[in-house]
N, C-alpha and C positions, 0 to 999 in steps of 0.2 A: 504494500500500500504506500501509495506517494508522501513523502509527508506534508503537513500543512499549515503556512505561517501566516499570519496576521499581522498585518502590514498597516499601521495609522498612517495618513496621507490627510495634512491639511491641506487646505488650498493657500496657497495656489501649487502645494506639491504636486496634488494628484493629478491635476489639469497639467503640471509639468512632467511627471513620469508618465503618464495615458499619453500624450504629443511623441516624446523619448521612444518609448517602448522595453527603455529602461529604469533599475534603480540601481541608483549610484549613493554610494556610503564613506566619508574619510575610514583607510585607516586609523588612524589616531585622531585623539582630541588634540584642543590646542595646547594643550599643558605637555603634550607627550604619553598622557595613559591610551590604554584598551578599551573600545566599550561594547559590550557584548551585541549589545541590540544592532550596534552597527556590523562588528566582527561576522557574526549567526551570518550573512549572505555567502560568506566563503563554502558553508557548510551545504549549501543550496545546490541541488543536482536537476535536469532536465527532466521533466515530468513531475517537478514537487507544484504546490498547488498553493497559489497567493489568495488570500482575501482581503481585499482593500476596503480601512475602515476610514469613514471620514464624513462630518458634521453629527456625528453619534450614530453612523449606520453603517452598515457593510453597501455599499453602494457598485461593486465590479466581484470579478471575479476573474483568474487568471491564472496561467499557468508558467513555469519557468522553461524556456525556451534551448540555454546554453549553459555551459560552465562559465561559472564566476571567472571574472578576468581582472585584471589589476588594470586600470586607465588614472586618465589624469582628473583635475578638477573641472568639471565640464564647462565649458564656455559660456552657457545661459544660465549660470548658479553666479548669485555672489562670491566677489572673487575674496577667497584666502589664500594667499598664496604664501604669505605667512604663517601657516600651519606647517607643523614637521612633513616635508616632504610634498607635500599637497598635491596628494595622488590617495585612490581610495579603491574599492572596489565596486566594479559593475557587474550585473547583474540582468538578462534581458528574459523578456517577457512578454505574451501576450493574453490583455485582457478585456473581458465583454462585461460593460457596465450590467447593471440589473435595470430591467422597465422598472420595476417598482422597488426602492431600496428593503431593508430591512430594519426598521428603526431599534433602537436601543431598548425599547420598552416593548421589545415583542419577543426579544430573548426571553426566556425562564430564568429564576435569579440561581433554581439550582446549576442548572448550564454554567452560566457563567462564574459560580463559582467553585465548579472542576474543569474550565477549561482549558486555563493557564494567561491569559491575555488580561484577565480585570484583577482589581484591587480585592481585597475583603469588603470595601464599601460600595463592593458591585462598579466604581468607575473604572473603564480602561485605564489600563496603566500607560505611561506618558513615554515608555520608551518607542523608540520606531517599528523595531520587528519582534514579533513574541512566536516560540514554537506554539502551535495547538497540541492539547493531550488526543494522542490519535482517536481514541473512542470516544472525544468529543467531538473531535471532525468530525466523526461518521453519524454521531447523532446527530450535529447541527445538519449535513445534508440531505437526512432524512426528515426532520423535522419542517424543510421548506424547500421540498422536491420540489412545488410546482413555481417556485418562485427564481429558480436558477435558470439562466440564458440559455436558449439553445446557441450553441459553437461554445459553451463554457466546459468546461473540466466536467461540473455536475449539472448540465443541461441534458433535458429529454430528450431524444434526436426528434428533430423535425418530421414530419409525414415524407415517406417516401418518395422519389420522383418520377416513376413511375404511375402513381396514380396522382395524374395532375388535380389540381380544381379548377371547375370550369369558371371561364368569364362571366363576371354579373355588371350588372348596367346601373347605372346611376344617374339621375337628375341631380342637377348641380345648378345653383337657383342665382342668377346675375342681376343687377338693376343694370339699367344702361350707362350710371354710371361707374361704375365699376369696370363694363362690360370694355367701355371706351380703352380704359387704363388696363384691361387683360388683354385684348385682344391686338393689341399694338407689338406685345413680346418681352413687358420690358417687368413680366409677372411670371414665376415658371413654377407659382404653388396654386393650388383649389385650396380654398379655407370654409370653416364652418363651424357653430359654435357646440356641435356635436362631437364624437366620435365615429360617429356609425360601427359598431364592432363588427358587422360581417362585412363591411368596404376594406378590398386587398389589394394587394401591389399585383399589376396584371388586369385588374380591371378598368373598364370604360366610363368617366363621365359622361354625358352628354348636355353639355351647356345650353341655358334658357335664359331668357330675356323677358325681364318682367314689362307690363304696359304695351299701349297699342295693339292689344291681340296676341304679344307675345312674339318671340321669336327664337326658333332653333337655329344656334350658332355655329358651335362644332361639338365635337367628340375630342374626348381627352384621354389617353391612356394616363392611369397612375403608374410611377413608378416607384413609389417609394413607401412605406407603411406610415400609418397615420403618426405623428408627432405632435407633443407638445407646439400650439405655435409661435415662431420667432422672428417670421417676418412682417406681420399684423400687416400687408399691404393698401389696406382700405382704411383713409381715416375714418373716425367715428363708430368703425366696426370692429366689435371688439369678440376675434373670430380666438377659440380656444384651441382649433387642430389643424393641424393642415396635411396635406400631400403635395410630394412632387410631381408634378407631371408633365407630359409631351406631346405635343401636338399631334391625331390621330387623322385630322381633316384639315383643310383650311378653317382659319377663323374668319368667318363670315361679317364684315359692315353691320348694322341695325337696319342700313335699308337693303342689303341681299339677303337677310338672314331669313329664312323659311318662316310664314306668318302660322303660328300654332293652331289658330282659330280654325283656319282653313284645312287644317290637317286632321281633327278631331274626328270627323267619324272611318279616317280610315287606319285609324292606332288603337290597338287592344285598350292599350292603360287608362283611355276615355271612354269604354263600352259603362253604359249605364250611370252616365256621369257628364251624358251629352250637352244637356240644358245649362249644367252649371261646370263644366270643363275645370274651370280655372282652382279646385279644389284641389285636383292634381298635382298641381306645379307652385304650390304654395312655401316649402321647403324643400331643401338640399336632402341629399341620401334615400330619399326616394326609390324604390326599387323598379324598374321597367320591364318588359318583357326582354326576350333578346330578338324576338320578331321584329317590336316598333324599332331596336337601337337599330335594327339593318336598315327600316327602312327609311330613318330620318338622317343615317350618313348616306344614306345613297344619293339622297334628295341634295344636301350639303356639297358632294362630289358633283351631282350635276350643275348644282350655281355655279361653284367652281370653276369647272372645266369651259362654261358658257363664257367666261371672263376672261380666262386665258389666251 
């Protein structure tokens, strides 16, 4: 069994060893002693298993990649170069944050206090790296199987790739002005103050235009799984997730853009919905047939192609 260390990483350490792909440690202090929590990375072999702790959570997960090697004081570190020798050891690694961290207060107090890492007053102890007692590593990862990354040490593997999942279609709801500001290029996220939990990388937008009857714009491939959002690109809209995505059509003007009104009795998603349509298309993540998405890129492709 691997062994497994626990690793405190304040910021802006962690955001600098996550960037590195390493951790780097003096040799020595400045006085000239040993300090064990630094030394412990020499001890470190390829396949041992990091947990990175930081703002009271275990927030990554990761694995040791190489043998310890001796290097210098790295270039993006405050420079000591007044330190005996000021050379230390490194240490590389690769590590997969957590979607959800682990906070402090979801440990058990007995856990942590057989597992070697915390104080008797239950706080982590202040040193950089701590050994785990192995039969506490093995509890902690059984205790938050479903909470480890998949590509992590203790992630679930992913669904096979042989049994694909099929494409699902999605309504993704525009005002015009927004529509102006996306469909120019200079936006390459779909935002929304939801999640949609079955919306996946691989699936299709298809962008709508609210007013005037409406209009279908384009189709979007996602590429990217829903995130936190960080690029808020809409002011006044205060969108909580986004995706990335890729142009699947042309983006269509407001005045080439397919009028919705006119399209309704020949789209499944308005059967029995004919008189008052506009219920539809009132928010994002919407699900659609994948009949209607064929047939309102096709219609998109033919404005297209008319222009060209």
């Amino acid at each position: 069994m691997p062994a497994v260390w626990w690793v405190n990483q304040t910021e802006p350490q962690y955001s600098i060893d996550l960037k590195r792909g390493y951790r780097w440690s003096p040799s020595k202090t400045k006085s000239g002693g040993v300090r064990e929590a630094w030394r412990c990375l020499e001890d470190m072999v390829p396949g041992d298993i990091w947990i990175s702790w930081e703002r009271q959570s275990i927030v990554a997960l990761g694995v040791v990649t190489a043998e310890p090697e001796s290097a210098p004081w790295p270039a993006d570190q405050d420079d000591r170069s007044d330190w005996p020798g000021a050379g230390g050891i490194r240490v590389h690694s690769e590590n997969v944050p957590l979607d959800k961290p682990i906070r402090a207060d979801e440990i058990p107090a007995a856990w942590k206090r057989a597992a070697g890492p915390f104080r008797a007053n239950l706080w982590v102890k202040l040193s950089s790296v701590e050994a785990v007692v192995p039969e506490a590593a093995d509890e902690l990862r059984k205790m938050f199987v479903d909470r480890w990354p998949v590509g992590s040490p203790w992630g679930v593997d992913a669904p096979p790739a042989s049994s694909p999942r099929a494409t699902r279609y999605w309504i993704n709801i525009h005002t015009p002005e927004t529509w102006e500001r996306f469909s120019v290029g200079d936006i390459e996220v779909a935002s929304s103050l939801t999640k949609g939990r079955s919306i996946a990388r691989g699936d299709i937008f298809i962008n709508f235009v609210t007013g005037d009857g409406g209009r279908w714009v384009s189709a979007e491939e996602i590429v990217s799984d829903a995130r936190p959002a960080r690029s808020r690109p809409y002011a006044g809209y205060d969108s909580q997730w986004e995706w990335a995505v890729r142009p699947l059509t042309a983006r269509l003007s407001l005045h080439d853009g397919i009028v919705t009104r006119k399209t309704v009795s020949k789209l499944e998603m308005f059967r029995g919905h004919e008189a008052n349509w506009g219920v539809r298309v009132r928010r994002s993540g919407v699900e659609i047939p994948e009949c209607d998405a064929e047939l309102i890129i096709g219609w998109i492709d033919a404005v297209s192609e008319r222009m060209s």
